[in-house]
C-alpha positions, 0 to 999 in steps of 0.5 A: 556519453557513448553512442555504443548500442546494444541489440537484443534478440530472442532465441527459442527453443533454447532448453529442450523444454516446449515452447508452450511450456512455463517456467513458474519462480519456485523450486527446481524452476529457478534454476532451470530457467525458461523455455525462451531466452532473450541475448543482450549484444554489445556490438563494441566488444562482441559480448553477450548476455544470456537473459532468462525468462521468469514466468509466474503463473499470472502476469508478464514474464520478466527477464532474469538480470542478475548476472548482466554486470558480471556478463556485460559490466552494465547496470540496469535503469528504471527509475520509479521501478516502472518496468522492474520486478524487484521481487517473486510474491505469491500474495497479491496480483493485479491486471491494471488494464482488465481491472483485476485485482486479487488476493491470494487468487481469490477475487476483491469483489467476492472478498468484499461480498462475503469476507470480512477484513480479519479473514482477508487479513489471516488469508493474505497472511497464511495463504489460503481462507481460514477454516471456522476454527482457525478464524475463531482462533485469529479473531480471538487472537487479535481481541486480546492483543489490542491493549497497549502498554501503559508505559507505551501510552505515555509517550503521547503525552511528549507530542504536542497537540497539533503534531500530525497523527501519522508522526505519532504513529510511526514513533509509537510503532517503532516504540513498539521494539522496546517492549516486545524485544523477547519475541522479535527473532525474526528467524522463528516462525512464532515469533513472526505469527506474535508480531503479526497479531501485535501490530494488526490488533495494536495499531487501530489502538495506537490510533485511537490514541493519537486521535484523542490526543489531538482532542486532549479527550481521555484515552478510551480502552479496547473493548473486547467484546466488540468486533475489530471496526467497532471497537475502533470506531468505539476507542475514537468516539467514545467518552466517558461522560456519556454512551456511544452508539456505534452505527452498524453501517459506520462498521460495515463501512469501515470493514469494507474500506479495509478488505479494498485497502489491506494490500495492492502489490509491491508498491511504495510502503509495501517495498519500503516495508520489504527493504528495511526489513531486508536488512534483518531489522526489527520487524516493528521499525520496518513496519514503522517504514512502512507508516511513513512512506505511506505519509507521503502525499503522492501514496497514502494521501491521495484521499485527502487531495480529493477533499480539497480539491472539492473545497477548492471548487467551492460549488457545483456551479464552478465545476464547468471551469474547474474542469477546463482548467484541468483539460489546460495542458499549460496548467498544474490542475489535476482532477484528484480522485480519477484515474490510477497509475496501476488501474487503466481501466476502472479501478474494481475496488472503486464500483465496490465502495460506490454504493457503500458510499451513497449508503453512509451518506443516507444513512448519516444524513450527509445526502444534502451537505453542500460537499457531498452533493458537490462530490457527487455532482462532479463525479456525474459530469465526468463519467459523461465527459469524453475528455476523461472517458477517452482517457479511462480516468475513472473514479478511483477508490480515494475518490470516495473513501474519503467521503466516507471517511468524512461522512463518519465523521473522521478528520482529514488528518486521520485519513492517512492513519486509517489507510496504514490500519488497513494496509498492515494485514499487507505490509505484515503478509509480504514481510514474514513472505520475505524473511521466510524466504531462504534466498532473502538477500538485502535490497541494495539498489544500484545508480547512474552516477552523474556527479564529478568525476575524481578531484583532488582535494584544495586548500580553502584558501584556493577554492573559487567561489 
């Protein structure tokens, strides 16, 4: 490998603009650059780049690389986008080391006081809060929506009993393509609003459905004189044998739980959603990415993780030596559930859902369970202990999500679902972001190639083994 270096230095006051002025990524901006600019030098050749600074209205600013290969012939390397925007948003913004985290410029806390998760959803997509008309017409909207082809409901019933509900729920979604191809023109704005409605109302069915299969329990229909939480809760619980009494804290729970999850930035099944769909796919199988990559256990499973790891514990009289195993630098053991890779401070959707938390386990009378009591039990001793304070490893909002989620009485295989119900007002608002974009492009990411250089091609009879 070349010992070549590259120098970097900053030259102001390149562009007459004043130094305290800020380029903000739109219009007119993207082409005028920055007051700032930062040259790349490659010493061997005497080349240099020029690297534009791009300023958003909020966070740090990013240098403009897209002409490096051309200027230098280099690639840029971050593997696991540590230090890369891969795109300009105007949804949602988060501070990791203050806690902040916003939607559309409006606090999570506020939302999660006065909100609803159908407001929030219609304010990620649309960009502003919806006026008493406009959030009737959306909640109306979404009420009618819910129902699924009875066509699509049969595909159920080629998926055996124990398959995953996530398996079945990013087949479905992708299915979806084959029954709506008519309204799939992702160039036409209605097309796009049709689409946004049809996976936010279907997918709690969907789920519903997935659910009951798992069951062999009969499919209970949407309800449309119910609110979105509580004809969901209805469709999963619900048999027809009997009434169902949907609990009003159980709603209000899981409504809450969905403003916390409906968007987090671009990460990883937000950028699988913005890449598939980059490539002008259907926007049901890009949502379908979407589902899957928030199957993975390091995304959208990490609320389950923390429910093990509690049955792994046993008791509270074990906590002491589970949590030395974890300050065992020559270990694998992690305390599930604290810390975040974004959040370095405490996570703000976490002190939200707290006391909602404490509030469904009264309520359900689940304050007593040995599980819950030993959820809580270690969250106690952590918060005092200086190894996890010093590193600001919080609780997260998986660490009592799901609780909740277990306290209602949802199993740990559908935990995962209920997070891609809450995420989709998310995946939908950065997807018709980005095909509305006139600059789109498709996302092709570039690699360091470490493989063989060129070989010819032998003859089997003179390969070694």
């Amino acid at each position: 490998m070349s010992d070549t270096r590259v120098t970097l230095k900053v030259s102001r006051n390149v562009l007459s603009r004043g130094d305290n002025q800020r380029a903000v990524l739109n219009g007119d901006d993207r082409e005028m650059g920055a007051a700032v600019r930062y040259e790349l030098k490659d010493p061997a050749t005497s080349k240099s780049a020029e690297l534009n600074i791009l300023s958003g209205t909020l966070g740090p600013d990013v240098l403009d690389i897209s002409h490096l290969t051309r200027d230098l012939g280099v690639f840029t390397y971050d593997p696991g986008f540590m230090a890369t925007a891969s795109t300009e948003s105007k949804i949602t913004y988060i501070d990791g080391d203050a806690g902040v985290l916003l939607y559309r410029g409006y606090p999570v806390e506020q939302l999660a006081e006065h909100s609803s998760h159908l407001e929030v959803a219609n304010l990620l997509i649309n960009g502003k809060l919806p006026t008493r008309p406009q959030l009737d017409a959306f909640r109306d909207s979404i009420t009618r929506h819910t129902m699924i082809n009875e066509q699509l409901l049969r595909f159920f019933q080629g998926f055996h009993h124990d398959a995953h509900p996530m398996a079945m729920v990013s087949a479905v979604v992708a299915s979806m393509a084959a029954f709506y191809h008519d309204t799939t023109d992702i160039n036409d704005p209605r097309h796009r609003e049709i689409f946004a409605h049809r996976i936010i109302a279907k997918l709690p069915t969907i789920a519903a459905a997935a659910y009951k299969h798992t069951l062999g329990q009969p499919f209970v229909y949407p309800r449309n004189d119910l609110g979105y939480c509580a004809n969901m809760l209805n469709m999963f619980f619900a048999v027809p044998c009997e009434a169902y009494s949907i609990d009003p804290v159980a709603t209000e729970a899981l409504d809450l739980l969905f403003i916390l999850h409906a968007d987090h930035e671009q990460n990883a099944s937000t950028s699988t959603v913005r890449l598939a769909g980059s490539t002008g796919v259907n926007p049901y199988a890009a949502i379908s990415a979407g589902v899957s990559a928030l199957w993975g256990p390091a995304h959208g499973g990490a609320n389950e993780a923390v429910l093990d790891m509690l049955d792994g514990i046993g008791s509270a009289a074990n906590i002491g030596r589970f949590l030395a195993r974890v300050k065992d630098k020559s270990g694998s053991i992690r305390l599930m559930g604290f810390g975040h890779r974004v959040y370095k401070n405490v996570d703000p959707r976490a002190r939200i859902i707290r006391s909602m938390c404490y509030r469904v386990l009264e309520k359900m009378g689940k304050g007593n369970d040995q599980l819950f009591e030993l959820a809580l039990t270690l969250e106690e001793i952590a918060l005092k202990d200086d190894y996890f304070v010093s590193r600001k490893l919080y609780p997260n909002v998986d660490f009592y999500s799901g609780i909740i989620y277990s306290a209602l009485g949802i199993p740990r295989s559908m935990f995962t679902v209920m997070f891609a119900i809450a995420r989709a007002a998310g995946w939908v608002a950065h997807w018709q972001e980005m095909v509305s974009d006139p600059h789109m492009r498709i996302g092709r990411p570039r690699q360091l190639y470490t493989g063989p250089t060129r070989r010819d091609y032998q003859p089997i009879e003179r390969r070694m083994a």
